[in-house]
N, C-alpha and C positions, 0 to 999 in steps of 0.2 A: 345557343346562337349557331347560325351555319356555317361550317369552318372555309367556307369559300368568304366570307364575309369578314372574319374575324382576321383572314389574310388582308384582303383589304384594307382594314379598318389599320391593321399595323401598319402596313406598307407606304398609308398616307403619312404618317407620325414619321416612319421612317425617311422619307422623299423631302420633308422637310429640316430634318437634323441634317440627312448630307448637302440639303441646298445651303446651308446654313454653315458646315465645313467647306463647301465650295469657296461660298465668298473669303472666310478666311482664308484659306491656302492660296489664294488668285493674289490679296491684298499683300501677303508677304513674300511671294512671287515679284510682284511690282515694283513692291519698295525695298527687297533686297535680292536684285537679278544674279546671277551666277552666285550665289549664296549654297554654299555645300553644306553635306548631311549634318556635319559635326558641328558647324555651327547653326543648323536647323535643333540639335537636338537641346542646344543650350536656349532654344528661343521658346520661352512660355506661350507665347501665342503661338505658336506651330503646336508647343502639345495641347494647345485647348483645342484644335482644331481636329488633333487627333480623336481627344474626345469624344468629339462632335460625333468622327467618325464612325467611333467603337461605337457608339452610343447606337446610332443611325445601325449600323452592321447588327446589333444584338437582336434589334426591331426585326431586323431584315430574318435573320437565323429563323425568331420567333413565328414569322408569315408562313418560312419556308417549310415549316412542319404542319402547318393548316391546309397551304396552297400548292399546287403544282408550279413549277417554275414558270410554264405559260399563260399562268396569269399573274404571278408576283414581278416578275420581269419587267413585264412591258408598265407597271407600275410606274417605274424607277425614272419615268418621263415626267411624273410630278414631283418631281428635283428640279429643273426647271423651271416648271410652273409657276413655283412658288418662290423662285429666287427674282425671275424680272418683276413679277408685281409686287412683290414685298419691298424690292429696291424703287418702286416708283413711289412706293409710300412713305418710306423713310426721307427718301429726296425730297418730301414736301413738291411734288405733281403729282397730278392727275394719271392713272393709267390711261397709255396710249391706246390711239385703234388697233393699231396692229397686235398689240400687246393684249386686247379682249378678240379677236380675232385667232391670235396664236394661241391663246388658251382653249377659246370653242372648238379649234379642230385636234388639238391635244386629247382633250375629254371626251370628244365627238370618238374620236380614233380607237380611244382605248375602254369605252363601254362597246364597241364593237367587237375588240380582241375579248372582250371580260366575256359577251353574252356564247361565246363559241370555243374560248377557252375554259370555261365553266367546268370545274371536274374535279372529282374525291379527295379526300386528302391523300397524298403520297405512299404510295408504299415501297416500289421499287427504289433498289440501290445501286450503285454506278460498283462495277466486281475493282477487286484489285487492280488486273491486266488493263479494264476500262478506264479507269483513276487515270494508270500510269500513263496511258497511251492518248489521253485527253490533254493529259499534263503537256507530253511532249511534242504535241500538235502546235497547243498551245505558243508552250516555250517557245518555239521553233519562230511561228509567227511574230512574237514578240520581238522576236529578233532581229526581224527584216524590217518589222515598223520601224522602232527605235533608232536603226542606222543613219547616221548623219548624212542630212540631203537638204534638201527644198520644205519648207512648211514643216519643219518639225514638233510644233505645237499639232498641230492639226493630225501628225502621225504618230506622237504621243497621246495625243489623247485618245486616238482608236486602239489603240495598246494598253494603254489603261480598263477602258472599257470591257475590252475581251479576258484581259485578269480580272477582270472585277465579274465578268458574269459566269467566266468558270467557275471562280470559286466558291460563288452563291451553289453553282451545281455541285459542286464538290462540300458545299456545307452540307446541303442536303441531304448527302449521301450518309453525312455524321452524324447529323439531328435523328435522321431516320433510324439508322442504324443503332443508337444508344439507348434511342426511346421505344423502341419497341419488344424489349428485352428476351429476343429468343437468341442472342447469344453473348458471349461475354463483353462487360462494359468496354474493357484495353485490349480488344482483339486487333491482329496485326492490320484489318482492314479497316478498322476508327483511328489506328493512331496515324498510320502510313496515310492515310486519307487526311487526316487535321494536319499533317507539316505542309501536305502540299494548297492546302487551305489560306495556311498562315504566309506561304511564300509567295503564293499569287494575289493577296491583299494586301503583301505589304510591296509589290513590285504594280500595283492599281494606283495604290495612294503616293506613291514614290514619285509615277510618271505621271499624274494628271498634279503632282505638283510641279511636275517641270511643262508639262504641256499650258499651266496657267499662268506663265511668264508672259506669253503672247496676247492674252486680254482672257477676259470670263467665257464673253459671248458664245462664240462659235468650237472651242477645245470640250466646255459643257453639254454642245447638242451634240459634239461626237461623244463623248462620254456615254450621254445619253441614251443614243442611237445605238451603239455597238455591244453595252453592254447586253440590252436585253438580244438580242437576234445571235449573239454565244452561247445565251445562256439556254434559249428556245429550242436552238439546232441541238443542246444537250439533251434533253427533258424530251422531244418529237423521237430523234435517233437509239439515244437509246435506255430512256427510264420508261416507256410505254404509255406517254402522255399523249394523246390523241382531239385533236378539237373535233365538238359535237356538230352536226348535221351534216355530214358526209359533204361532199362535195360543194353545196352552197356555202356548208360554214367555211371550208378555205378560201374561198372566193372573198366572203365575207370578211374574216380573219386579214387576210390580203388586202382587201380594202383599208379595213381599219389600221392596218398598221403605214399604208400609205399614206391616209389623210392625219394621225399621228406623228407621224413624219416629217410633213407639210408643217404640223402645228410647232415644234420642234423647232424647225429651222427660221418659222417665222416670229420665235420668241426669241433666237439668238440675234437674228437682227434688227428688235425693236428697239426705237432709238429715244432717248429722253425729248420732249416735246421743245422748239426754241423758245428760250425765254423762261424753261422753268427755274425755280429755287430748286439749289442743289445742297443738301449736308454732307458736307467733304469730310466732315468729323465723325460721320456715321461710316463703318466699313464697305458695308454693303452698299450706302447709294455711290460712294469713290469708286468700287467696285463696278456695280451695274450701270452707271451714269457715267462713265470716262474713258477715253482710250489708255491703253497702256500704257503710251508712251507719257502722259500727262502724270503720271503715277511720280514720287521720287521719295529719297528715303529722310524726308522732313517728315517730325512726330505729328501724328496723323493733327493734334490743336492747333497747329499752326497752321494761318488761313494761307489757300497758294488762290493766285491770282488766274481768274479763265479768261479767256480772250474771243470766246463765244460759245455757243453752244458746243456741246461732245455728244460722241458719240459710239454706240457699243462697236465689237471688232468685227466685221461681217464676215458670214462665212465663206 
């Protein structure tokens, strides 16, 4: 099979376990707001969620060693995909227009990136000094999002995003590196490489759980959005990844990632239809069917009463 395919093929598997950790982390966001780490780490559904995570991240590893980052990347936008229309099915409705609309120019976007990103599998690796200095570009950024302001869901989750698509570029670096055995397996550039792996995934899933205090909707299309365009500017600058047909394919590429973009932001604000049936006892549709604020920390079988139609958090 063609390892540009066999990325693929992971990458969808994987885009569906993290849409799948999404809704949990959002639901116990909602129903337990200013909720700190330690008693996060005592709550069973936050570590399934982790789960979910690892689970979703090992798929991810496994792509990253088929696929170059600029085409595993832009992937990571059917996490999305498969969270609103999954939640319109559990809610018992109908997928909405907007909702087959956000999805066409989603997949419309990203067989654009696919057909011009298309390329070998991986060989090049991110040097030590690259690691460290990507690290602290990074960090650095992280930092300025994160500070207390205006919309901090919405600047959490572009902080999130940007650890999360480093680190895929920085996994890369380790999958590469171990699996191609021309030098030793715990060499100082796989280990020094895997801490700062391990710190920028667990500072991704930290803050896209606090950025899902605010609703699913719209902290998800930043997730979404941010993460690959990190992880691309790593993999273009400096692993030697290239999109095919010179100058059309950017243009191309550029396209597609705009009309992707479009699809993104029009699935974060597809809204349940009036009048549909809703299962509040399912996480996902309380999730993708509710505003936040309707959220509260009653066990999810107990029926709460609506007062009309809801709606996702726009962006």
């Amino acid at each position: 099979m063609n390892a540009t395919l066999v990325a693929v093929v992971l990458s969808l598997f994987s885009a569906v376990a993290y849409a799948a950790a999404a809704v949990a982390q959002e639901r116990l966001a909602s129903r337990h707001p200013g909720t700190g780490l330690l008693r996060l780490l005592g709550n069973g559904a936050w570590w399934s969620s982790v789960g979910l995570n690892a689970a979703a991240a090992l798929l991810h590893v496994v792509a990253l060693k088929y696929g170059p980052l600029t085409v595993v990347q832009p992937l990571g936008a059917l996490t999305l995909v498969a969270a609103v229309p999954m939640g319109a099915r559990v809610a018992g409705r109908k997928v909405g227009a907007a909702e087959w609309r956000g999805t066409a120019f989603t997949l419309a976007g990203l067989a654009a990136i696919l057909v011009t990103a298309s390329g070998p599998a991986p060989e090049d690796v991110l040097s030590v000094p690259e690691a460290v200095a990507v690290a602290g570009a990074t960090a650095a950024l992280i930092g300025l999002l994160a500070r207390r302001g205006a919309k901090p869901g919405l600047r959490h989750a572009t902080a999130s995003g940007f650890a999360s698509g480093v680190a895929s570029a920085l996994t890369q670096t380790v999958t590469v590196a171990v699996t191609d055995r021309s030098g030793p397996l715990l060499s100082v550039q796989v280990i020094g490489v895997a801490l700062l792996v391990a710190a920028f995934a667990a500072a991704g899933l930290l803050l896209s759980q606090t950025a899902y205090r605010g609703g699913l909707g719209a902290p998800l299309a930043m997730v979404t959005l941010a993460n690959p365009v990190a992880a691309a500017a790593i993999g273009l600058a400096l692993l030697g990844e290239r999109l095919q047909g010179g100058a059309a394919g950017v243009l191309l590429a550029l396209a597609g990632a705009g009309i992707a973009g479009w699809g993104v932001v029009l699935l974060s604000r597809a809204a349940p239809q009036p009048g549909a049936v809703q299962d509040e006892d399912h996480p996902v549709a309380a999730v993708l069917a509710l505003r936040p604020e309707t959220a509260s920390a009653e066990p999810a079988l107990l029926p709460r009463p609506t007062t009309g139609p809801q709606h996702l958090t726009p962006l």
